[in-house]
N, C-alpha and C positions, 0 to 999 in steps of 0.2 A: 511606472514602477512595475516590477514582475516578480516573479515566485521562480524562485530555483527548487528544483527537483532532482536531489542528489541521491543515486539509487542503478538497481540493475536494469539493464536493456536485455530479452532472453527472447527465444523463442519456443512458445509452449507447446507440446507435445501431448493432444487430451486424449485419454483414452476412457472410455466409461463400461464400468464391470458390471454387466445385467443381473446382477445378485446384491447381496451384502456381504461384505469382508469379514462380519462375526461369524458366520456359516461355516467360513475357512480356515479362519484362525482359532487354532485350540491353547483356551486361557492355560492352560496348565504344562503348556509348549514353547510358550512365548520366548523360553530360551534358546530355542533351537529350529527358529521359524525355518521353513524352506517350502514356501508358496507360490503356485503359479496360479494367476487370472487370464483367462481368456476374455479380451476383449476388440468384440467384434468393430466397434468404432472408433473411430481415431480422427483427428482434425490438428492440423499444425497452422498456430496461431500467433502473433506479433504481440510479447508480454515482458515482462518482467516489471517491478513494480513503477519504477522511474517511467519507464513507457506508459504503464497503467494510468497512471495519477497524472502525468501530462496530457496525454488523451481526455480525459474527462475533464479534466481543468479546462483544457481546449473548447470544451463544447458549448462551457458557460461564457467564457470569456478566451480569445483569441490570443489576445496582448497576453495575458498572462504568465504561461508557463513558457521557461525557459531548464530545460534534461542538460543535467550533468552527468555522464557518462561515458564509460570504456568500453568497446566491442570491439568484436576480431572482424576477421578477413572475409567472414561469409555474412558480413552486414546487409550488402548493397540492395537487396527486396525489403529491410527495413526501412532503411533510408527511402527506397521510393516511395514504402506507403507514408512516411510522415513525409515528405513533401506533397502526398495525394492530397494531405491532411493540415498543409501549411501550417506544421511543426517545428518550432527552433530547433535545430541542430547543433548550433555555433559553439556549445560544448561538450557535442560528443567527440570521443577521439578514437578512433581506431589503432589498433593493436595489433599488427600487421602479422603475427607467428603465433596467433590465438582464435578460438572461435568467440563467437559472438556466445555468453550466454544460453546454456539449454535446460529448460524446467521438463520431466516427464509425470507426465501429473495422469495417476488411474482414481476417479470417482466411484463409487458405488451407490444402489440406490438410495440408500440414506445422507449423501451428501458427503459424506465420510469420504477422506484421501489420503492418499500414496505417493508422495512425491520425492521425486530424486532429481540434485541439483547437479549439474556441473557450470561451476564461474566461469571457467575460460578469461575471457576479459577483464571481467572484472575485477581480479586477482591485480589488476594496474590501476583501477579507480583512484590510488593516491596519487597519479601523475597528474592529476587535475584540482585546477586550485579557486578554493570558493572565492577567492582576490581580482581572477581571470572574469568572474560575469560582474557587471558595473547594472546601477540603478534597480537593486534588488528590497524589495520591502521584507518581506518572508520567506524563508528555505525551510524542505524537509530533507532530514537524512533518512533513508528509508533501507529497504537491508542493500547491501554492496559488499564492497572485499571490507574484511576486518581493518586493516590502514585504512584506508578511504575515509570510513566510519567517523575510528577515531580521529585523524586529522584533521575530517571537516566540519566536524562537531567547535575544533578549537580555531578554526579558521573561521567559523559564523562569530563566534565572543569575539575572537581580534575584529572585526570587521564590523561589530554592536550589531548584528545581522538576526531577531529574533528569530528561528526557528524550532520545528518539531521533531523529537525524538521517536521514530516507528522501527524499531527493530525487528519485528518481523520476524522471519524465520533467520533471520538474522541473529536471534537470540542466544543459541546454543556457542557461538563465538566468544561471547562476555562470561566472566564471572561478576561475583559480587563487587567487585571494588570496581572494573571498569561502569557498570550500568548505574554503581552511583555518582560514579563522574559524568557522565553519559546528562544523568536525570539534573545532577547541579545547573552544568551548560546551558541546558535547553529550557525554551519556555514554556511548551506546552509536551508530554507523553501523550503518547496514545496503542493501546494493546487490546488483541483480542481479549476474550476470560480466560482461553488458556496461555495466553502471555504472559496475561496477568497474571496468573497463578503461579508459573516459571518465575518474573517478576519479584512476588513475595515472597518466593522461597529463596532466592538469590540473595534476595538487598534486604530480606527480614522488614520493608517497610510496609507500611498502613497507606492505604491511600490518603488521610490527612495527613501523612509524615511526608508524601511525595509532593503535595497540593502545597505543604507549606512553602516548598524549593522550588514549584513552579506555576504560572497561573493556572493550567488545568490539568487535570490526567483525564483522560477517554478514553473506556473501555467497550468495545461493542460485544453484543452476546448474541448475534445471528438475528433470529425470528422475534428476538424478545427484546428486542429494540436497542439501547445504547445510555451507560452512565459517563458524566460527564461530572467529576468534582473538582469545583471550585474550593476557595478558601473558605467562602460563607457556606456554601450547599451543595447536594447533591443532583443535579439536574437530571430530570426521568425522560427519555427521548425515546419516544415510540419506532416502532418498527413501520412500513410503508406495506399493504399489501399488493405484492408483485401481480402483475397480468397474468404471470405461468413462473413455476421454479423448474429451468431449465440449465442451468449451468452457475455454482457457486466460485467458482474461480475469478478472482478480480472483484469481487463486493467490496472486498476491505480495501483497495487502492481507490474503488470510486468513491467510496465512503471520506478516505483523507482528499480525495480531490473538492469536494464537498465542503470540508473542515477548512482546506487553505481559502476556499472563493468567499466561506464565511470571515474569514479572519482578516484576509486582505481587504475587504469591503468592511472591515467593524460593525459587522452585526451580533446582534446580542446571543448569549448562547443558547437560547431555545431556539433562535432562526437557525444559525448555525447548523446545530445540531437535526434538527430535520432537515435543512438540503443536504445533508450528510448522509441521511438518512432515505431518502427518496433518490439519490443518485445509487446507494446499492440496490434499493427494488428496482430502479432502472437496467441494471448491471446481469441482475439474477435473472432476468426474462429472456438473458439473451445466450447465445452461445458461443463462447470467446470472452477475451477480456476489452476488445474494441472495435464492437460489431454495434454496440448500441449509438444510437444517432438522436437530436432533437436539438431544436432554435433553442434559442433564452425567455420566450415570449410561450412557448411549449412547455417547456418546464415550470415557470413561472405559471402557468396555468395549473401541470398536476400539483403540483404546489399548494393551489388555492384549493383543486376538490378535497385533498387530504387534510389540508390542515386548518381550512376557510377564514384566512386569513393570507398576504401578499409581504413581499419583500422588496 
C-alpha cells in the first residue's frame, strides 16, 4: 500500500537578506510598500510541497510515497534527481506550453519570508485523477491549482481514500464555505499557527468544532513544538533541537512527511507526532528542501536520544 502526495512540484529560488525586513518596512507605509532587498545569496533548489513531502517520506520508507502532479516543459533536471532518488513518477504529468512551478523565496535573519509564486503547471493539476494511482492506503492534498484541490479532495471520498487537508499557502484561494467542505471531506487537517489563524477567521471554527468533523487537526508553531487535537485532548508535541538553524523552508512539508509515515504505520499520536517533529529539526539543519539524507536505523536512533524511547 502507498501514500499519494497530491500537491505542487516547483523549483525554489532562495535568496537570503543579511538584515531583517522590519528595518525596511515602514509599519505606517504598509500601503504603499515599494521595497528592494539586496541579496547577495542565492541557490536554486528542487521544491514545491508534493516534492517536499515525497522526499522525506522517501527517506523513511521507499515503497511509500507515490507524487501526483503537473509540471511544464523545463522538468527534465527534476525528473533526473528523483530518479537519482528512486522516486515514483508514474503520476506526474507534464504540460508541455507551461513551466514547471517557480517558488522565489527571500528569508531574512529572523527567519521571516518573502515569497512569490508563479503555478505554471500547476494551474492543470485537475487533469490528474486520484482513480488513476491503484493500492493507495492515505493521500495528502497539499496546496496545488485550486481545481486540483477541490476535485481531489472529492475523488479521495469517491474512492473511501482517508486523507489530509494541508492548504498551505494554498489558503488564500478558499473562502469560508470552500475550507468547510474542504475540513468535512478530510480526515485529519493540519496548519501552521498562522493558517490556523486565516482558518478561524474563515470558517469562524474552534478547534473542537473542527476535531468534531475529523479525527485530528495539527497545528505546528515553529520552535515551540506542535498541537495536535483529538476528540478527547489536546496532545503537546515538543519541538526537536536542531544541530544548526540554517534554512526554514521545507520544515512544514518534512513535518507532514512525518504525519503520513506515522499514520500509514498506526502509530499512536504522541509517536507520530514527534517523527513529525524531529524530521522538521532534520529539515531546518539543512539548506534546501532535499538536501537532508539518513537510513531508518539513523533516525530511529535520534529518535531514541530525543525522546528515549523507539518505534
Amino acid at each position: 500500500m502507498s501514500v499519494l502526495i497530491c500537491g505542487s512540484m516547483a523549483y525554489d529560488n532562495i535568496m537570503v537578506f543579511p538584515d531583517q525586513f522590519k528595518n525596511h518596512i515602514l509599519p505606517d507605509k504598509v500601503h504603499m510598500i515599494n521595497v528592494s532587498f539586496l541579496v547577495p545569496d542565492m541557490r536554486r533548489e528542487f521544491g514545491g510541497c508534493a516534492g517536499n513531502i515525497a522526499y522525506g517520506l522517501n527517506l523513511l520508507d521507499k515503497n511509500l510515497p507515490v507524487t501526483m502532479a503537473t509540471v511544464g516543459k523545463d522538468f527534465a533536471p527534476y525528473a533526473d534527481w528523483m530518479d537519482k532518488h528512486n522516486l515514483n513518477q508514474k503520476h506526474i504529468m507534464v504540460v508541455d506550453d507551461s513551466f514547471t512551478g517557480q517558488a522565489f523565496i527571500t528569508t531574512d535573519l529572523d527567519d521571516n519570508q518573502i515569497t512569490a509564486f508563479h503555478p505554471g503547471a500547476m494551474n492543470e493539476s485537475h487533469q490528474n485523477k486520484v482513480s488513476d494511482a491503484a493500492d493507495i492506503k492515505i493521500g495528502i492534498i497539499s496546496p496545488d491549482g485550486r481545481d486540483g484541490m477541490l476535485q481531489h479532495a472529492e475523488q479521495f471520498v469517491e474512492a473511501g481514500v482517508p486523507f489530509i487537508f494541508d492548504p498551505g499557502q494554498g489558503m488564500p484561494m478558499f473562502d469560508g464555505d470552500d475550507l468547510m467542505k474542504f475540513i468535512k471531506q478530510a480526515t485529519w487537517v493540519t496548519l501552521n499557527d498562522y493558517e490556523w489563524e486565516m482558518m478561524q477567521e474563515r470558517t469562524g471554527l474552534s478547534p473542537h468544532e473542527i476535531t468534531e468533523q475529523v479525527e485530528a487537526l495539527i497545528v505546528t508553531r515553529g520552535g515551540e513544538g506542535s498541537h495536535i487535537y483529538t476528540k478527547d485532548k489536546r496532545h503537546e508535541i515538543p519541538s526537536v533541537k536542531p544541530a544548526a538553524i540554517n534554512d526554514p523552508t521545507g520544515c512544514g512539508d518534512a513535518y507532514r512527511a512525518g504525519l503520513l509515515y506515522g499514520l500509514v504505520n498506526e502509530f499512536d499520536w504522541e509517536t507520530t507526532g514527534r517523527i513529525a517533529s524531529l524530521m522538521g529539526s532534520i529539515k531546518i539543519a539543512q539548506h534546501g528542501t532535499q538536501n537532508h539524507s539518513f537510513t531508518l536505523d539513523e533516525f530511529k536512533g535520534m529518535f531514541k536520544d530525543n525522546f528515549d524511547y523507539t518505534f
